[in-house]
C-alpha positions as CSV (number, residue, x, y, z in Angstrom):
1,X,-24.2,20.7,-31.9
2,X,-26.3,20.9,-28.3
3,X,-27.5,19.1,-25.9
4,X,-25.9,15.7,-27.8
5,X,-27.1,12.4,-26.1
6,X,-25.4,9.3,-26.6
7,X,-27.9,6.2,-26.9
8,X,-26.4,2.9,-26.6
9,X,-29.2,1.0,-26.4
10,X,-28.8,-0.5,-29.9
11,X,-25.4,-2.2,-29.1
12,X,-25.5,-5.4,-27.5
13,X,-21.3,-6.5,-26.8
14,X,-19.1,-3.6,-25.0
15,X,-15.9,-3.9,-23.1
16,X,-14.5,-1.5,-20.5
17,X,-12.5,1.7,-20.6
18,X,-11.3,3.1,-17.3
19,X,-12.1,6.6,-16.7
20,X,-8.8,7.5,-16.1
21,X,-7.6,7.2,-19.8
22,X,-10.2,9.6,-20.6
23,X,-10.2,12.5,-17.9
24,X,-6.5,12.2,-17.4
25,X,-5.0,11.1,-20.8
26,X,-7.5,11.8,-23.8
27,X,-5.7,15.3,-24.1
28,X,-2.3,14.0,-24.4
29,X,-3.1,10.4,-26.2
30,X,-2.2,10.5,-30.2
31,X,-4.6,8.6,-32.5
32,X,-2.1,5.4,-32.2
33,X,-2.0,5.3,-28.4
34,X,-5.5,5.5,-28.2
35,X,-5.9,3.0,-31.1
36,X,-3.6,0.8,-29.1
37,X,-5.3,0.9,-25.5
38,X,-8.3,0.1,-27.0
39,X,-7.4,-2.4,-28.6
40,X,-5.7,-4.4,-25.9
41,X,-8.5,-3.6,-23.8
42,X,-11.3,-5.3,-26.0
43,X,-8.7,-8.1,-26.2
44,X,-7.8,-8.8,-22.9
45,X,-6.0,-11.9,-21.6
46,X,-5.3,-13.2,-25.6
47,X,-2.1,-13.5,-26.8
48,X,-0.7,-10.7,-29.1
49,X,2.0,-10.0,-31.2
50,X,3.7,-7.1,-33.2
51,X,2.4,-8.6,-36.4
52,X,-0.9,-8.6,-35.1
53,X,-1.2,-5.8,-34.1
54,X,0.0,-3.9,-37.1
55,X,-2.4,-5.9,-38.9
56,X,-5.6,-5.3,-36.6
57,X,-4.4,-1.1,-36.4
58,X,-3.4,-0.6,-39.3
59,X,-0.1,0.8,-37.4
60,X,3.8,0.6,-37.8
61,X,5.9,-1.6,-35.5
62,X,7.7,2.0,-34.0
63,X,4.5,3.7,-33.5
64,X,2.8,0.2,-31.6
65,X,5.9,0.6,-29.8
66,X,6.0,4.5,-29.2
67,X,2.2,3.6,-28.0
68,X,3.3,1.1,-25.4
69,X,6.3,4.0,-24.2
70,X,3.4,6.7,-23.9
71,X,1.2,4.4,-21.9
72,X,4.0,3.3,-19.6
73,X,5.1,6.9,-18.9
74,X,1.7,7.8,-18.2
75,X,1.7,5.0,-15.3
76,X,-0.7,3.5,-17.2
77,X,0.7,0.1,-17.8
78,X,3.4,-1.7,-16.6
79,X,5.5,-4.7,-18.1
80,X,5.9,-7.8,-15.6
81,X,8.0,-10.9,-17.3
82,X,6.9,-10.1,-20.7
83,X,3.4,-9.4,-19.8
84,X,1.8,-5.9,-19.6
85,X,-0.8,-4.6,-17.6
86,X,-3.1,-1.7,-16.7
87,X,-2.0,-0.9,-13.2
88,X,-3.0,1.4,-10.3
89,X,-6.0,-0.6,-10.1
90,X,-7.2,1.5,-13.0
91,X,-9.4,-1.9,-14.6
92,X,-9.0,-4.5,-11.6
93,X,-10.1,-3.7,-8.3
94,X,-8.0,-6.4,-6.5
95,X,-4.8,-7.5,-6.2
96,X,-5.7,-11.5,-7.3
97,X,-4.1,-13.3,-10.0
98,X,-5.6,-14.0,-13.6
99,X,-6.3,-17.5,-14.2
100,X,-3.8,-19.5,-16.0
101,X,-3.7,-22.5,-17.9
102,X,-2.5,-25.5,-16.1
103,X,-1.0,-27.1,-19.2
104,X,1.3,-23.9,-19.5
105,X,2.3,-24.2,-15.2
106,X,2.8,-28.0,-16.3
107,X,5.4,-27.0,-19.3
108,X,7.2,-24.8,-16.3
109,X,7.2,-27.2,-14.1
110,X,9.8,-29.3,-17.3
111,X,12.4,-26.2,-16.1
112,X,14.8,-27.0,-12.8
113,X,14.6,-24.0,-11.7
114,X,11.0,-23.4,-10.9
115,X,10.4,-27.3,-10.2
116,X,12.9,-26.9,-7.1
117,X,11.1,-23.2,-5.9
118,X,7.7,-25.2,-5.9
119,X,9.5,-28.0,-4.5
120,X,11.1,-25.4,-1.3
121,X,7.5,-24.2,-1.4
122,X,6.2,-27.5,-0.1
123,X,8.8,-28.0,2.1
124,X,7.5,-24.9,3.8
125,X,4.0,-25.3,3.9
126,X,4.3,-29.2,5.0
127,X,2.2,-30.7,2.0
128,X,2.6,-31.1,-1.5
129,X,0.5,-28.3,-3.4
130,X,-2.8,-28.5,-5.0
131,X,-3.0,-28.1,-8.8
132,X,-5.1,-25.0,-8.1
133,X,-2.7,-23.5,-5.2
134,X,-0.1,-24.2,-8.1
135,X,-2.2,-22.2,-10.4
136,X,-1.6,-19.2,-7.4
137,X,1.2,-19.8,-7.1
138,X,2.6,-19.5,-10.7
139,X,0.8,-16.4,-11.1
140,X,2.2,-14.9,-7.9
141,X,5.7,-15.4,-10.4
142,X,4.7,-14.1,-13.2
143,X,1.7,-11.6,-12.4
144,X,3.2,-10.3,-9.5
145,X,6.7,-10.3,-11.2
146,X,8.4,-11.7,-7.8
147,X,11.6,-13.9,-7.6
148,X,11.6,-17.2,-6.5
149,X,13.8,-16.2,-3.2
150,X,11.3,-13.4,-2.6
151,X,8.2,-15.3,-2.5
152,X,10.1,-17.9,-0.2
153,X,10.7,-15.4,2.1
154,X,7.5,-13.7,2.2
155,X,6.2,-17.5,2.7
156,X,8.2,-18.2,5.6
157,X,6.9,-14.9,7.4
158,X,3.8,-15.9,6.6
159,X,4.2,-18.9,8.3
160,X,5.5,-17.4,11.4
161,X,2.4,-15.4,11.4
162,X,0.0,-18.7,11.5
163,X,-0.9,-18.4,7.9
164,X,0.2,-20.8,5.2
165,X,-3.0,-20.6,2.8
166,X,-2.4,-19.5,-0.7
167,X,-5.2,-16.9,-0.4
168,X,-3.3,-15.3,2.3
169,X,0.2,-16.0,0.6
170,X,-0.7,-14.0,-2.6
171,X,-2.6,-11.2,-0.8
172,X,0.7,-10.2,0.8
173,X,2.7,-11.2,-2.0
174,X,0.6,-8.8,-4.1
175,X,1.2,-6.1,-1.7
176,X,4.8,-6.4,-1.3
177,X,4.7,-6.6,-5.0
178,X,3.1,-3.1,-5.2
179,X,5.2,-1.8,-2.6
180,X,8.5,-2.1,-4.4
181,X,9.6,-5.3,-2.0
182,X,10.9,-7.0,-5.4
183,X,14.6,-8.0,-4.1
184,X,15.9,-9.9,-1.2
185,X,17.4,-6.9,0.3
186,X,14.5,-4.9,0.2
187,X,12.4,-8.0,1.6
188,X,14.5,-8.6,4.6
189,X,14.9,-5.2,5.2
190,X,10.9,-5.0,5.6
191,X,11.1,-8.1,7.6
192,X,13.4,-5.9,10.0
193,X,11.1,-2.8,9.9
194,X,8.2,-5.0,10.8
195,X,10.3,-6.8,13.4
196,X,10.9,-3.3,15.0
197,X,7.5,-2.1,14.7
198,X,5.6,-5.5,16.6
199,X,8.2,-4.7,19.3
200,X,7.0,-1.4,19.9
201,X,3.7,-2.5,19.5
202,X,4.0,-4.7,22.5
203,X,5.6,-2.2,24.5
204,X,2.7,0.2,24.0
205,X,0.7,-2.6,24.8
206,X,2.3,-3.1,28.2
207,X,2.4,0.7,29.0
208,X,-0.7,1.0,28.8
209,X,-2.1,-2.0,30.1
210,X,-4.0,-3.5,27.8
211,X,-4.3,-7.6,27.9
212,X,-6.1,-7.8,24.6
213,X,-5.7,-7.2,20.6
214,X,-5.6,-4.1,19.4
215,X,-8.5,-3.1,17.4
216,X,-8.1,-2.5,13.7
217,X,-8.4,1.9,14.3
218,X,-6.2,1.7,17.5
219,X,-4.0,0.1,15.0
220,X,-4.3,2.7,12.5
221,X,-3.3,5.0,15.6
222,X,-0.6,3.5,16.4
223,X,1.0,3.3,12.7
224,X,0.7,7.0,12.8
225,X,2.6,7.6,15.9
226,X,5.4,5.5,15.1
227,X,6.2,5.2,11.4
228,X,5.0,9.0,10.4
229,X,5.1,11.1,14.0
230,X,8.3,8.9,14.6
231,X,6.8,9.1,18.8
232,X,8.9,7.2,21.1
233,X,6.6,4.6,23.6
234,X,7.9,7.4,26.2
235,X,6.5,10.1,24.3
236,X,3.3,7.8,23.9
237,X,3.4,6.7,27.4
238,X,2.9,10.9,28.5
239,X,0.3,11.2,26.1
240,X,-1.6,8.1,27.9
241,X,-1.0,9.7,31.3
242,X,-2.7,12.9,30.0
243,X,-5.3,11.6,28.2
244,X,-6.3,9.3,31.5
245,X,-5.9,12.0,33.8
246,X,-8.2,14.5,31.1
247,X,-10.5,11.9,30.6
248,X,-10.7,9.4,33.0
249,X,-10.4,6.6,30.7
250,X,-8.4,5.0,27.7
251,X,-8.6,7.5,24.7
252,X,-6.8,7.1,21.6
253,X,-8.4,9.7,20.1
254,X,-7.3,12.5,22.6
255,X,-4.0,10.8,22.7
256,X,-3.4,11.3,19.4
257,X,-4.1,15.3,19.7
258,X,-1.9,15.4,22.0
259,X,1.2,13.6,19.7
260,X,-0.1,15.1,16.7
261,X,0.5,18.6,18.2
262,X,4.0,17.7,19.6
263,X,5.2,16.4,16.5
264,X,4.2,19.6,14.8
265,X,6.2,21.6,17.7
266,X,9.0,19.0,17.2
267,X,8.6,17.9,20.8
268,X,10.1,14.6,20.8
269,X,10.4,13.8,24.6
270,X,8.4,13.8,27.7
271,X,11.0,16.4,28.8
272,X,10.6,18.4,26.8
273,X,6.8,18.6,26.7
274,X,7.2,19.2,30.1
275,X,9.7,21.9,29.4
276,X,7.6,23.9,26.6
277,X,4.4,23.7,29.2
278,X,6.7,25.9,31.8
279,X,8.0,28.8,28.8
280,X,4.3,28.8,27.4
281,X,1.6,28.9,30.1
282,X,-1.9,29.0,29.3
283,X,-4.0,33.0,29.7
284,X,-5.9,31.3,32.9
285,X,-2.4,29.7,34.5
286,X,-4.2,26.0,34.1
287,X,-2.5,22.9,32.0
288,X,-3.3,21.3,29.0
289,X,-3.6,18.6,31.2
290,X,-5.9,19.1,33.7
291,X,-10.1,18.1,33.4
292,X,-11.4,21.5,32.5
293,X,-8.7,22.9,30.3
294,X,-9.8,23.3,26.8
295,X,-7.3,21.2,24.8
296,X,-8.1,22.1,21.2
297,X,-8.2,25.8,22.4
298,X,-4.4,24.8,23.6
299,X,-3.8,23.3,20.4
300,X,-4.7,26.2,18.3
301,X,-2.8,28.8,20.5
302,X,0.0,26.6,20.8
303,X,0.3,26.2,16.7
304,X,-0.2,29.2,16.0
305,X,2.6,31.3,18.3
306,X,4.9,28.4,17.0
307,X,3.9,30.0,13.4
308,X,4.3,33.3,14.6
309,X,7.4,33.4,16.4
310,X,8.9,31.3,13.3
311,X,7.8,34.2,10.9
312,X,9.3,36.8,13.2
313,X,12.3,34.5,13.3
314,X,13.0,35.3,9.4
């Protein structure tokens, strides 16, 4: 068989299959865990069961369930409150809820418990809630498989940030969902990191002078330094004064060569920038920081005697 073309032009109902089942899994999938993500993808959203199942694939209730383990190890799907789901975006490209029946919220409602989290909800937000904010609200539960003391908190920062719509309310549910921040320890210790990071933030702010928002890639830039350089707002602070100096303006850009090389030195001080400048001069005598000194060729010299003297160092 050559050249083989598949013509689909005949059929006229189709569901999707994400691509990474095929180019990552097809190799590995048995007949029955292939037999099973298909199925459950052409019946999306319906309510299944074992017997089902075994009925519409013609498979035993250990293989169905060696086909869900498979899937699951694969990071393929995931099990939330009794539901599963394809996850790592792999079929939906947002972080929304399904749509749920309102009848089914209205049976919860019946239970205490969730009556007096919708309840604490309100009390929050300052109005009684919408059926369809209920809807949201429900799935951020059960979709997003968060506590009721978890989605409280994340509520309450959200109302410290301004924003009490559900829209906003279940985008950073979902994230915190995605991220792991399932427990009330792990969501106040978040709360904390946050905390800490809005504090540097201002700091930088006032360092350098700035009386306005950050933009959205100054804020990228700023992530970097603190949470993955781990740069102190002094260590920022001497990048700022270099960068002004070299450039005669604000550069986050140039900044950020400068922290990004430091970190990979493991300068972690002004001090000690200040002290590796004096054992490791530049060919022509002139500083990194002055207006005609070629900083990248400083940057490349710089790394690469570091890599040098480390290999001679073994």
């Amino acid at each position: 068989m050559e050249n083989i073309i598949f013509d689909m032009s005949l059929y006229g109902r189709f569901f999707m299959v994400p691509s990474d089942i095929v180019d990552l899994h097809l190799k590995d999938a048995s007949e029955s865990d292939l037999k099973i993500i298909l199925y459950l993808l052409r019946n999306q959203n319906t309510k299944l069961s074992i017997e089902l199942l075994k009925k519409d694939t013609g498979l035993s209730s250990s293989r169905i369930e060696a086909s869900f383990n498979f899937w699951r190890e694969k990071g393929v799907m995931a099990e939330k409150n009794g539901r599963f789901y394809l996850v790592n975006n792999i079929v939906r490209k947002n972080e929304l809820t399904p749509n749920y029946d309102i009848s089914e919220i209205q049976d919860k409602m019946a239970e205490s418990e969730f009556s007096s989290f919708v309840f604490q909800y309100e009390e929050l937000i300052g109005h009684t809630i919408s059926k369809s904010d209920l809807v949201k609200l429900y799935g951020i539960y059960d979709y997003h498989g968060l506590p009721f003391e978890v989605i409280l908190t994340c509520v309450s920062y959200c109302k410290a940030l301004g924003k009490t719509g559900i829209a906003y309310i279940e985008k950073v549910c979902a994230t915190w969902s995605k991220n792991g921040i399932n427990t009330l320890e792990k969501a106040d210790k978040y709360l904390m990191e946050q905390e800490k990071f809005q504090k540097a933030v201002s700091k930088i702010k006032n360092l350098l002078g700035i009386n306005r928002a950050f933009t959205e890639n100054e804020k990228k830039y700023i992530s970097l330094w603190l949470n993955e350089q781990k740069a102190s707002t002094d260590l920022i602070k001497k990048a700022y004064d270099i960068a002004a100096d070299r450039t005669g303006r604000l550069s986050f850009a140039y900044m950020n060569k400068l922290l990004d090389v430091w970190a990979r030195l493991g300068l972690k001080t002004p001090v000690q920038v200040e002290e590796y400048k004096k054992a490791n001069p530049s060919p022509k005598t002139q500083d990194y920081d002055t207006p005609n000194y070629d900083i990248d060729k400083y940057f490349k010299g710089a790394i690469e005697k570091t890599i040098k003297e480390g290999k001679e160092g073994k």
